[in-house]
N, C-alpha and C positions, 0 to 999 in steps of 0.2 A: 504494500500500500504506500501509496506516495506521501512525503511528509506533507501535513497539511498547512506549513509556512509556504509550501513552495505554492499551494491553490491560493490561499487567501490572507487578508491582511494579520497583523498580532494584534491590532489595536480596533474596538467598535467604537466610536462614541455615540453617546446619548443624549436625551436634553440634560440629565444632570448627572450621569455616569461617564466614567472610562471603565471599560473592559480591556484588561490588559493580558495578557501572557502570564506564570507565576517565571518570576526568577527566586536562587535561592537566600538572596538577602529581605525576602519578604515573610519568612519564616519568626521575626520578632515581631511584627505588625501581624500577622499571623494566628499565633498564636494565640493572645487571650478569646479568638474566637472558638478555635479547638479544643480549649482547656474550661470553656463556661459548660457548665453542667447545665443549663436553661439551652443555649443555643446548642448542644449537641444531643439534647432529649430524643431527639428522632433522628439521629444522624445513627449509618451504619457500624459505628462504634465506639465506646466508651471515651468520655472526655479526655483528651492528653495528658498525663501526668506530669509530663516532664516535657523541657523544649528540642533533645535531642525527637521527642516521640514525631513532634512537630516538624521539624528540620529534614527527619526521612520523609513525612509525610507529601512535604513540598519536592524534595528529592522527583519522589515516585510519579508525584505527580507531572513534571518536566518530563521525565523521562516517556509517559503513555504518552504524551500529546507529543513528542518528538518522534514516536515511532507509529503515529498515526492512529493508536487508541483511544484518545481522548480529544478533544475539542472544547478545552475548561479555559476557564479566565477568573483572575481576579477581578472583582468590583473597587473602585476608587469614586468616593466622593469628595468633591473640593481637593483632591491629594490623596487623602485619608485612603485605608484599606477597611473598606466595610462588611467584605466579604465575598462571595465565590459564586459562580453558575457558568456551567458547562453543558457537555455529553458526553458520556462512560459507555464503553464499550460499541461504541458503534452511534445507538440510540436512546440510549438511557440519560434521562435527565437527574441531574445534582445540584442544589443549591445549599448554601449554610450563608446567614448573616449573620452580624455581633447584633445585641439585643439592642443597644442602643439606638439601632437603625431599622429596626421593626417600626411598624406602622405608616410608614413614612412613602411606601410604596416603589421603594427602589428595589426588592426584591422581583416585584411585577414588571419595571421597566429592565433591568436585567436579563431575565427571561425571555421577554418578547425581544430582544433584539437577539440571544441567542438560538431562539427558534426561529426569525427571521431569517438569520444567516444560515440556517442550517436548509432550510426549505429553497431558500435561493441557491444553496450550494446541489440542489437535487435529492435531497435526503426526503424519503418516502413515508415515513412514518416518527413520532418520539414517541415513547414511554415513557410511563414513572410508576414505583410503587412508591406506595407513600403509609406509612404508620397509619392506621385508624383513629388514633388519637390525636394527630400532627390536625387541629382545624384551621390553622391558617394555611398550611399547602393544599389542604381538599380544596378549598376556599378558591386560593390563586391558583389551582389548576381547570377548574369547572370552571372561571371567570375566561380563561385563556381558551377554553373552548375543550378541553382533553375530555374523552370520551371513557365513561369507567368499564372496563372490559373482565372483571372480575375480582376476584378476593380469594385469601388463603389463609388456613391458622396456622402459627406456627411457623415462620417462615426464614425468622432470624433467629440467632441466639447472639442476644450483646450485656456482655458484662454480667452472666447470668441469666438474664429473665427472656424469653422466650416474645417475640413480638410477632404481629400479624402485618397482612399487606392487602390494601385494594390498588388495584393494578387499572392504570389510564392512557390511554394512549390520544396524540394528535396525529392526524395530518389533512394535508392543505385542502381538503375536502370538507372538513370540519368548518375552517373559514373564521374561527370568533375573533382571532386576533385581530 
């Protein structure tokens, strides 16, 4: 798979975002969103303990979008690092912001430029499973127009306790955006 700097830009801009690339010096700004046990509630695993947990995490993530597995960016408000949204594995959508920038709707503007660009890129369909619990992502994903395509018990195992999934998928057929 072709690296995907070579298709398209590293930078989106928004009306009040940058979406950028992560590099690895953004691992301290990073961080306290990885390590907030509120913003990591419904995130695929356990709050970071420590900054090296963070620093691979950023790692890893360079490295998938370097070898064409990912399509993630960091969000920047005014400068700031507010938080992340991407696409895992292909189609899979990912977001995490720091709390202080909940409600504010840059989560929603984030997204929609990521599934913009995704949709202009030819990409056929996105996904998401999302926590049944998580009601601000059911929220911004039925707002975004994504289609709930089922549910499962049982689905993860993070930090012990056993979470469930409804499963949603967009594409450009859908149209809400």
């Amino acid at each position: 798979m072709p690296n995907p700097e070579a298709i398209a830009p590293e930078t989106i801009a928004t009306r009040r975002l940058t979406l950028r690339r992560f590099r690895p010096d953004d691992a301290a700004a990073f961080h306290p969103i990885l390590s907030d046990v509120e913003a990591m509630r419904y995130w695929s695993t356990p709050p970071h303990r420590d900054f090296a947990e963070t620093q691979d995490w950023i790692e890893r993530t360079i490295a998938a979008v370097g070898a064409g597995q990912a399509d993630d960016f960091i969000a920047l408000h005014d400068g700031h690092i507010i938080g992340k949204a991407g696409l895992w594995h292909g189609n899979e959508l990912g977001m995490i912001f720091a709390r202080n920038s909940w409600g504010r709707g840059f989560a929603s503007e984030a997204v929609r430029a990521v599934i913009e660009r995704a949709f202009a890129r030819g990409l056929a369909s996105i996904k998401a499973d999302v926590d049944p619990r998580n009601g601000k992502s059911l929220r911004l994903l039925r707002k975004l127009g994504f289609v709930e395509t089922g549910s499962a018990e049982r689905t993860l195992l993070i930090g012990g306790e056993w979470v469930d999934s409804i499963y949603f998928e967009l594409n450009p057929a859908h149209g809400a955006l």
